[in-house]
C-alpha positions as CSV (number, residue, x, y, z in Angstrom):
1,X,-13.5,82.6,-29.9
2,X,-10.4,80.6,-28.7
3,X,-10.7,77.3,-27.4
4,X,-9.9,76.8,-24.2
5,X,-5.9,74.8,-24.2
6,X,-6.2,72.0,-21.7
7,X,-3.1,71.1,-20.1
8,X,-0.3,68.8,-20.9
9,X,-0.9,66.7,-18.1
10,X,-3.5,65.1,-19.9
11,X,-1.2,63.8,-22.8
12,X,-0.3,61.5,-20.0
13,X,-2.6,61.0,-17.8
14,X,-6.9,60.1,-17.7
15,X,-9.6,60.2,-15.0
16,X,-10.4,57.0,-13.5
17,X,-14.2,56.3,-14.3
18,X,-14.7,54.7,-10.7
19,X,-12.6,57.1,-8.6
20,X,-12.1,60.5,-9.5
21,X,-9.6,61.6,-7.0
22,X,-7.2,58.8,-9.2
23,X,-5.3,59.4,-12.6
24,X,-4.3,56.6,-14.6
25,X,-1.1,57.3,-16.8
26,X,-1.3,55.8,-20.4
27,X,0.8,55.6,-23.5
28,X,1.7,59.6,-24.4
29,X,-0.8,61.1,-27.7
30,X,2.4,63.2,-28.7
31,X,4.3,60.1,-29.9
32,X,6.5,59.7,-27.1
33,X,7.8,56.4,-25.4
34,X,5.1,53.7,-24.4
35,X,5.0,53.7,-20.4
36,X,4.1,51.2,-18.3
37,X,-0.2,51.9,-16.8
38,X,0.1,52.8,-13.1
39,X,-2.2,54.8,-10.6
40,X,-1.7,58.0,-9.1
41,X,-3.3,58.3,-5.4
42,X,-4.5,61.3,-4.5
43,X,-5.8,60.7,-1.3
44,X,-4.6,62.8,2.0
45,X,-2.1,60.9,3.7
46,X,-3.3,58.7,6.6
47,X,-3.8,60.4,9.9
48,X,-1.8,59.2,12.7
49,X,-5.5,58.3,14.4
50,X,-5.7,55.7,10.9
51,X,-2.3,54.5,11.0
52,X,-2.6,53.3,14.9
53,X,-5.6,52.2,14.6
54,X,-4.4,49.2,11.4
55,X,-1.4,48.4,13.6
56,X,-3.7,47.3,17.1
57,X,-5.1,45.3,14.2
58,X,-2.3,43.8,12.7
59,X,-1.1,43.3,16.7
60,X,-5.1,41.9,17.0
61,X,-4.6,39.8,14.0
62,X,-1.4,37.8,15.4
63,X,-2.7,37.6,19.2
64,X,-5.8,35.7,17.9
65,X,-4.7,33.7,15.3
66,X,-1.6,33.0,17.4
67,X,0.8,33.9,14.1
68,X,4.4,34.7,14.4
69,X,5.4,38.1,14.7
70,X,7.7,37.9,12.0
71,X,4.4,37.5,9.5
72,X,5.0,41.2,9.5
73,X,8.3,41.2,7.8
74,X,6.8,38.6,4.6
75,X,6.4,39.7,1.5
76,X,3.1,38.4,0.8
77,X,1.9,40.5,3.9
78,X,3.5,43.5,3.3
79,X,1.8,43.4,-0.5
80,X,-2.0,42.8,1.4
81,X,-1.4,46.1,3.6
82,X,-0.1,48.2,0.4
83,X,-2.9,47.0,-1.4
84,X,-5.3,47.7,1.2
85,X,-3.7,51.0,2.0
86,X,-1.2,52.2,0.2
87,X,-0.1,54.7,2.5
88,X,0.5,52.7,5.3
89,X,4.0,51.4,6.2
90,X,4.0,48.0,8.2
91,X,5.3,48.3,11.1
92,X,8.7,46.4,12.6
93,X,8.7,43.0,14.5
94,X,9.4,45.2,17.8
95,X,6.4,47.6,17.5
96,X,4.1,44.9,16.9
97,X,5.4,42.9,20.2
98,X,5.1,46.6,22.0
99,X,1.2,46.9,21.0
100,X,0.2,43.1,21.5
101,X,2.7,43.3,25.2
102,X,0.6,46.3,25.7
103,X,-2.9,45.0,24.7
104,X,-2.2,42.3,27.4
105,X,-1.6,44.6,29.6
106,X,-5.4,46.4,29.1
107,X,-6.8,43.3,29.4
108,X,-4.7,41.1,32.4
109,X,-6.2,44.1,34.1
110,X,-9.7,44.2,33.2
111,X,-9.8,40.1,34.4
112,X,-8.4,41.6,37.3
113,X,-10.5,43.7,37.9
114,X,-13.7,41.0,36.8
115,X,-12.0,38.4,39.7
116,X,-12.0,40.6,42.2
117,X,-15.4,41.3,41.8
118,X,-16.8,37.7,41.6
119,X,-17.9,36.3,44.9
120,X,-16.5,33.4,44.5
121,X,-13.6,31.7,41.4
122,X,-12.6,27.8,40.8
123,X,-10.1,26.8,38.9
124,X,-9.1,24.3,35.7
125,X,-5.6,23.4,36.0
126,X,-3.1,20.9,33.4
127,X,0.0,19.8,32.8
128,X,0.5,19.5,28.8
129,X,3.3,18.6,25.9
130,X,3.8,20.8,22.9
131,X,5.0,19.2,19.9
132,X,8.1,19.9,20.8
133,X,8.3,17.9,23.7
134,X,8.1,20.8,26.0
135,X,5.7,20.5,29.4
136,X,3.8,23.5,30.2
137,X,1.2,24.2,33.1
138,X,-2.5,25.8,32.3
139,X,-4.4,27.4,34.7
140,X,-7.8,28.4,34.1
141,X,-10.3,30.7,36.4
142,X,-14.2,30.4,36.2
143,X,-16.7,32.2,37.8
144,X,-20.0,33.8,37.1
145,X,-20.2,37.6,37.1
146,X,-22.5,39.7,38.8
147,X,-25.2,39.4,36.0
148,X,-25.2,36.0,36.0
149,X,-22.6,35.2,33.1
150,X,-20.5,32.2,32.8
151,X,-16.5,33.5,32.3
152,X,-13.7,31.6,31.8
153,X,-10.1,33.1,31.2
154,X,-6.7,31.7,31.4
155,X,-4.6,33.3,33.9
156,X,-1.1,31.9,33.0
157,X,0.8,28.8,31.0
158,X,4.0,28.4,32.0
159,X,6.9,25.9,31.4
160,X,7.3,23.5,33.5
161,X,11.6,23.1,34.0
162,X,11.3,21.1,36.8
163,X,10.3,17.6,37.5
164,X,6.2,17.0,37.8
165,X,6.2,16.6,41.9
166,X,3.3,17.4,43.9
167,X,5.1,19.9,45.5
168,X,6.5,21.8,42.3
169,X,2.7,22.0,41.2
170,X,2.0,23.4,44.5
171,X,4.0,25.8,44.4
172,X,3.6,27.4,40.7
173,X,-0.2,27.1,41.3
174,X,0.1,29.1,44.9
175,X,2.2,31.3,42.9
176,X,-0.1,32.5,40.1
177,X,-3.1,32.8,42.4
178,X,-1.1,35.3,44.6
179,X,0.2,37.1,41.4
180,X,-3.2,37.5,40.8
181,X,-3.9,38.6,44.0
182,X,-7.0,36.9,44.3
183,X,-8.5,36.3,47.7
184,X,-8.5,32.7,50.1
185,X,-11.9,33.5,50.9
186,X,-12.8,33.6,47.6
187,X,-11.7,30.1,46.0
188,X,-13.7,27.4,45.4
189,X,-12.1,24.3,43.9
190,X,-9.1,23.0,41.8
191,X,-10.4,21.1,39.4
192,X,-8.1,18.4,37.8
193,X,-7.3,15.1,36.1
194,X,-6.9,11.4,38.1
195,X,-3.0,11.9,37.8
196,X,-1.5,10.9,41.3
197,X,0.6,13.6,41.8
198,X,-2.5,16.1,40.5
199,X,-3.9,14.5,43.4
200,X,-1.3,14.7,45.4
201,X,-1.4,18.2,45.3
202,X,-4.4,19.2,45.7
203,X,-4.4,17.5,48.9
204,X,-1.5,19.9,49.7
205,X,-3.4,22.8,48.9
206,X,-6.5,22.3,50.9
207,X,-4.0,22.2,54.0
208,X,-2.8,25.4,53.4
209,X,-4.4,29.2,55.0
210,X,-3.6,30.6,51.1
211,X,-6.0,28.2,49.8
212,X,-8.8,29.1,52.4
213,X,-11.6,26.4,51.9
214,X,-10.7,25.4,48.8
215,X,-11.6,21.5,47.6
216,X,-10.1,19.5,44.9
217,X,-12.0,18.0,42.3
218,X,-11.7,15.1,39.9
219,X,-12.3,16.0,36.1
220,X,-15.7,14.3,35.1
221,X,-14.5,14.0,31.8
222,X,-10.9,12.4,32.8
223,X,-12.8,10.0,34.6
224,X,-15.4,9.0,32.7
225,X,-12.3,8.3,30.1
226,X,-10.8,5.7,32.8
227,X,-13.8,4.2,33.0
228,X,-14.6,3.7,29.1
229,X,-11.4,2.7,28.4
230,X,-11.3,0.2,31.3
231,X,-14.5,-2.1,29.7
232,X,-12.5,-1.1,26.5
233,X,-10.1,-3.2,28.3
234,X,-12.4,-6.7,28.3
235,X,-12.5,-9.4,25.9
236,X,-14.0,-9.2,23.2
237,X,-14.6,-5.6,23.5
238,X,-10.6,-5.2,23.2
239,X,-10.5,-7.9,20.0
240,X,-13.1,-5.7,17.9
241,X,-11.8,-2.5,18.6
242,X,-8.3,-3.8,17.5
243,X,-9.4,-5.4,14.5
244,X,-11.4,-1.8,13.6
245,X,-8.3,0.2,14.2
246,X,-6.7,-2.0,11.7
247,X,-9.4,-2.1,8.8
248,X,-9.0,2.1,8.9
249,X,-5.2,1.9,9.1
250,X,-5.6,0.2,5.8
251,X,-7.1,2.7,3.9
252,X,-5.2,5.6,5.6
253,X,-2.1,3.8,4.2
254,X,-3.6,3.2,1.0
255,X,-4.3,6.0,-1.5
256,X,-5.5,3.3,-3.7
257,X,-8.2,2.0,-1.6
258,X,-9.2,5.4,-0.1
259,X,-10.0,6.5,-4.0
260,X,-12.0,3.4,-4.4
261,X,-13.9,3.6,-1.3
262,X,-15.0,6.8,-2.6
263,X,-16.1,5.5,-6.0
264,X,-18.1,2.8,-3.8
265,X,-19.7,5.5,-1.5
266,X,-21.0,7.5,-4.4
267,X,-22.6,4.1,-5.7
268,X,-23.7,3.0,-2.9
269,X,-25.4,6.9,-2.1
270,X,-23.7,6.6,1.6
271,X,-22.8,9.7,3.0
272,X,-18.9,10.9,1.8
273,X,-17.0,10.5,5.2
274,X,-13.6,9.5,5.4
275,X,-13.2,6.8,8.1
276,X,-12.2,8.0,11.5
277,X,-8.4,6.7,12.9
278,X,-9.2,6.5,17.2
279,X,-6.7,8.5,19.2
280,X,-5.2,7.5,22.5
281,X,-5.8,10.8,24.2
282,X,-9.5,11.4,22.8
283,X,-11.4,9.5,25.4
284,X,-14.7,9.0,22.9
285,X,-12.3,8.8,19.3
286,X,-13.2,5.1,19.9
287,X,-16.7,5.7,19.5
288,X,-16.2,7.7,16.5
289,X,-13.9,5.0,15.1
290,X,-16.7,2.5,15.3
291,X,-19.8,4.7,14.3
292,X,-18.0,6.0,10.9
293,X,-17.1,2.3,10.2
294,X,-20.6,1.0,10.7
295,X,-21.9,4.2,8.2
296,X,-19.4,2.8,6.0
297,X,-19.8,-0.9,6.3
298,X,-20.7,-1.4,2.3
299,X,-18.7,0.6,0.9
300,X,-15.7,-0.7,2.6
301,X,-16.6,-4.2,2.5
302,X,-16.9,-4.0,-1.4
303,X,-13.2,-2.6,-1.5
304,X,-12.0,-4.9,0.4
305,X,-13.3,-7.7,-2.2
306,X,-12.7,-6.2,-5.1
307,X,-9.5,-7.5,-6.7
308,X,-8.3,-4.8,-8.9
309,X,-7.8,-3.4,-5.5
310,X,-7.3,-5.3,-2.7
311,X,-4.8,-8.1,-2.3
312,X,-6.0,-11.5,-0.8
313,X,-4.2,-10.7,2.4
314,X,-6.3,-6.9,2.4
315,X,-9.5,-9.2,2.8
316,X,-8.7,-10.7,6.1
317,X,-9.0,-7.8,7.3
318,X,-12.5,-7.6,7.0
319,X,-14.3,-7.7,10.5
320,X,-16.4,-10.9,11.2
321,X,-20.1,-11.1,11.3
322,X,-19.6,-11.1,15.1
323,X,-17.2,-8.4,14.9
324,X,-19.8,-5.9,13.5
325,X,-22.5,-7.1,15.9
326,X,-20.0,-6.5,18.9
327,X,-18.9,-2.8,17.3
328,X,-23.0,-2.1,17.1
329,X,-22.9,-3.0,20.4
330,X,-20.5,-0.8,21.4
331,X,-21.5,2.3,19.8
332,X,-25.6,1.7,21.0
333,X,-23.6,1.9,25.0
334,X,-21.6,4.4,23.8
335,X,-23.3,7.1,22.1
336,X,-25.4,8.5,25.2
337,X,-22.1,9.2,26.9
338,X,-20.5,11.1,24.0
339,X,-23.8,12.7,23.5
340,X,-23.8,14.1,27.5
341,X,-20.0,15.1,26.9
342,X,-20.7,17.4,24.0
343,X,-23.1,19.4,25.7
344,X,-21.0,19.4,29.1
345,X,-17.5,19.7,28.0
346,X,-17.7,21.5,24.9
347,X,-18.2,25.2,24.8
348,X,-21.3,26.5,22.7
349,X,-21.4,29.9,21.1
């Protein structure tokens, strides 16, 4: 009997061991030019359901990680998506901006609808700089839903053209409560910073019918800052704290003796922490500042002497014996309040 011809196809092509619906083309048996190994999908083509459904995801994607839209027209991106689904076509900077414009939509209105019914809402309100110099207004809603959960959700940020007077802040506040349509009868507090015309406003609020009973309230947080930065103030609180801020400045500078005090940690077995620069507008970086340099006290005392890497002058900057028992000092009253902040301020998943 005969044998069975197979077809030509297969002087081309073979099965792919770990997906049979693909054919992977090879050089031809007959002899013929060498050509380049590719794969031939066979797959259906994506159903309109599939091909929505990746670009609320993409749209997903750039809402959360706050990316630019225009991440869609890269070529890095656009390799991901073929890669991932080769039948897919990335969509345009406009239909992405449609679906995430849209998405807010679904979900302005289901805080909406979560407000209106809440018994009672306070609010969280800022004024803020971007980096590029811009002022911008936050304003935050919290309440606790009917099952007893804690929500918080920003209701708008918005640019703030005009100058920062009480009255301005008033009135964009009044504003976004009544574009939110949410109820007098319902609002609690403002809660803000110490800022005078903050306060200053608020004070024009609680005057007002719109705000029915509402109260304004001091941040905790703000001003437990003013306070810790007032004994920060003192002498010779002020003296060590200056002298610390210098000591890490060094080695920040210094690629040199950053290297070395990492040579000395890993003699010394102290824990590999890079030292901690404070930060005007964290109210507890001080603390931080103080309790890394104390971890480190060994380590960077040793750099500091050593002559293949410090200059003379890099050793006066060495704190004092009386120095380090003042910074000590400071992070023992210190640390209890950072410790109460965490676990009040900061949100825990």
């Amino acid at each position: 009997m005969a044998s069975k011809k197979s077809s030509k196809v297969w002087e081309y092509f073979e099965k792919v061991k770990d997906d049979p619906k693909k054919l992977r083309q090879h050089v031809c048996i007959s002899g013929g030019p060498e050509i380049n190994a590719k794969k031939i999908d066979l797959r259906p083509p994506l159903s309109e359901k599939r091909k929505k459904e990746i670009t609320e995801k993409i749209a997903e994607f750039v809402a959360l990680d706050m990316r630019p839209v225009r991440i869609v027209e890269g070529e890095g991106f656009k390799k991901l998506l073929r890669t991932l689904e080769p039948g897919y076509t990335v969509p345009t900077r406009a239909t992405v901006m449609d679906v995430v414009h849209t998405k807010y939509l679904s979900i302005r209105s289901d805080i909406y609808m979560a407000i209106q019914d809440c018994e009672a809402v306070s609010f969280t309100t800022d004024i803020w700089t971007s980096l590029q110099m811009e002022a911008y207004l936050t304003v935050t809603s919290h309440f606790i839903t009917g099952d007893w959960r804690l929500e918080s959700f920003v209701l708008e940020t918005k640019k703030m053209e005009d100058s920062h007077t009480a009255d301005h802040i008033a009135r964009e506040l009044t504003e976004i409560i009544c574009e939110w349509d949410i109820p007098s009868s319902k609002i609690v507090s403002v809660v803000h910073d110490n800022a005078a015309n903050m306060v200053a406003c608020t004070n024009q609020l609680v005057q007002q019918h719109r705000w029915g009973k509402m109260k304004g309230v001091r941040c905790a947080g703000h001003t437990l800052q003013l306070c810790i930065n007032s004994a920060l103030k003192q002498d010779p609180i002020c003296r060590t704290v200056a002298a610390a801020r210098r000591l890490v400045s060094h080695f920040k500078k210094s690629a040199k003796a950053t290297t070395a005090l990492q040579e000395q940690q890993k003699q010394q077995n102290v824990p590999l922490h890079k030292l901690v620069q404070d930060v005007v507008t964290r109210w507890n970086s001080v603390y931080l500042m103080l309790d890394c340099l104390i971890e480190q006290k060994g380590p960077v005392s040793a750099v500091l002497t050593d002559e293949s890497v410090s200059k003379r002058s890099d050793r006066d900057l060495e704190l004092s014996t009386s120095q380090w028992r003042t910074a000590e000092d400071i992070v023992a009253v210190l640390k209890p309040t950072d410790d109460h902040s965490d676990r009040a301020f900061v949100p825990r998943k």
